[in-house]
C-alpha positions, 0 to 999 in steps of 0.5 A, a space after each residue: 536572770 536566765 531563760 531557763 531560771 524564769 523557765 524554772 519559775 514559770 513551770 511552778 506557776 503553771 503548777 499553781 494554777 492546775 492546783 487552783 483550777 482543779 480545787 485540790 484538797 492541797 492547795 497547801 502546796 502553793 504556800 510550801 512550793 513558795 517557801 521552797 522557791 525561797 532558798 533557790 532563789 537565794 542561791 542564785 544570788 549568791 552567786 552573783 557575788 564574787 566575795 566570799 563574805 556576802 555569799 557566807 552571809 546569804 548561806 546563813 539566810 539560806 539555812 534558815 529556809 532550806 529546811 522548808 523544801 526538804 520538809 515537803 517529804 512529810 506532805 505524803 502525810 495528807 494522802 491519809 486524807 484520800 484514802 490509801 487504795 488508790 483506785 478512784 479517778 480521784 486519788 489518781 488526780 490528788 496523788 498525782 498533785 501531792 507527789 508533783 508538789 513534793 518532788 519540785 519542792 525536794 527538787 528546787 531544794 536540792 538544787 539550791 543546794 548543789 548551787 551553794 555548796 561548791 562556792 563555800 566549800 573548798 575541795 568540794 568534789 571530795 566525798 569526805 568533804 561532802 559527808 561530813 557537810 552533808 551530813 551536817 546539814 541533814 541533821 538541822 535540817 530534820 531537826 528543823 523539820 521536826 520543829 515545823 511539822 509538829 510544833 508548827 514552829 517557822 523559818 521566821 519564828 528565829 527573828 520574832 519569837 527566838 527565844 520560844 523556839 530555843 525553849 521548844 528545842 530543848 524541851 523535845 530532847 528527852 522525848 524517844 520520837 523526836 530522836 527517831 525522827 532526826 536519825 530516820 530523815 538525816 539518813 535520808 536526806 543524806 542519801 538523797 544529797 550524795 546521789 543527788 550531788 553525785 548525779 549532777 557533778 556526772 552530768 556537769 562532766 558529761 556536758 564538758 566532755 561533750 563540749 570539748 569532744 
């Protein structure tokens, strides 16, 4: 494992315990931050394996807990719970909590990502490409969501209860919400994936060219 992985780790732990230390009224970030770390770390090994059917394999056990780190966006949720002014020492502290939590999360989440998609996807640096992946992904992931923030349905409810959470999916198709909800967060996700990808295809460049300069 690399200096800067074990970095990467090592930066959400100290996060944690300024949580604890602080007794935070989100604490919640601890579990959803570790649920986040699960498809980083499962990109990480998958690069370690050179043939393509493994890697497929783990992709799989991927999107299952990919949606948990893009899914702390609607942790902004809980700001109702200090108050929306914003002008305590209090709500400075909290917010500055809720918003770190959510950005490492999103960002462990993206990353992972970013990681996977070039070693499945051929052509990967194509744009179209990238849309149509992307977009793909940003709609089960928001359904996904949608799934875990209202119906409190888990990652994990797929092995042990399938066959309740198949019958929750079809039983919120005919309701307006749940349709605004997955076009509202499949946009957004979808933007943050382009420009995200975007934005670190242009640094892997600028490093290369820095190297070979």
């Amino acid at each position: 494992m690399s200096k800067k992985v074990l970095t990467i780790h090592a930066i959400v732990l100290v996060f944690f315990a300024l949580i604890l230390l602080y007794q935070s009224r989100f604490s919640f970030l601890i579990w959803n931050l570790i649920l986040a770390l699960i498809p980083f770390d499962l990109s990480l090994v998958s690069r370690q394996f050179k043939h393509s059917h493994w890697r497929y394999l783990i992709a799989v056990l991927w999107l299952l807990f990919f949606p948990n780190a893009l899914y702390m966006i609607t942790d902004f949720s809980h700001l109702s719970s200090i108050g929306v002014g914003l002008s305590t020492a209090y709500q400075f502290v909290e917010y500055a909590i809720l918003a770190g939590g959510v950005f490492i999360g999103v960002g462990l989440g993206l990353t992972s990502l970013f990681i996977l998609y070039p070693l499945l996807i051929p052509n990967h640096q194509r744009l179209t490409h990238q849309a149509i992946t992307f977009g793909i992904l940003s709609v089960c992931s928001s359904i996904a969501i949608y799934l875990g923030r209202f119906l409190r349905i888990n990652s994990w409810d797929v092995f042990y209860q399938l066959h309740t959470t198949i019958a929750s999916v079809f039983g919120i198709l005919n309701q307006a919400n749940f349709w605004i909800f997955v076009i509202a967060f499949s946009i957004l996700q979808l933007v943050l994936m382009l420009m995200g990808y975007q934005l670190a295809q242009m640094l892997a460049k600028e490093s290369l060219d820095t190297k070979t300069g």
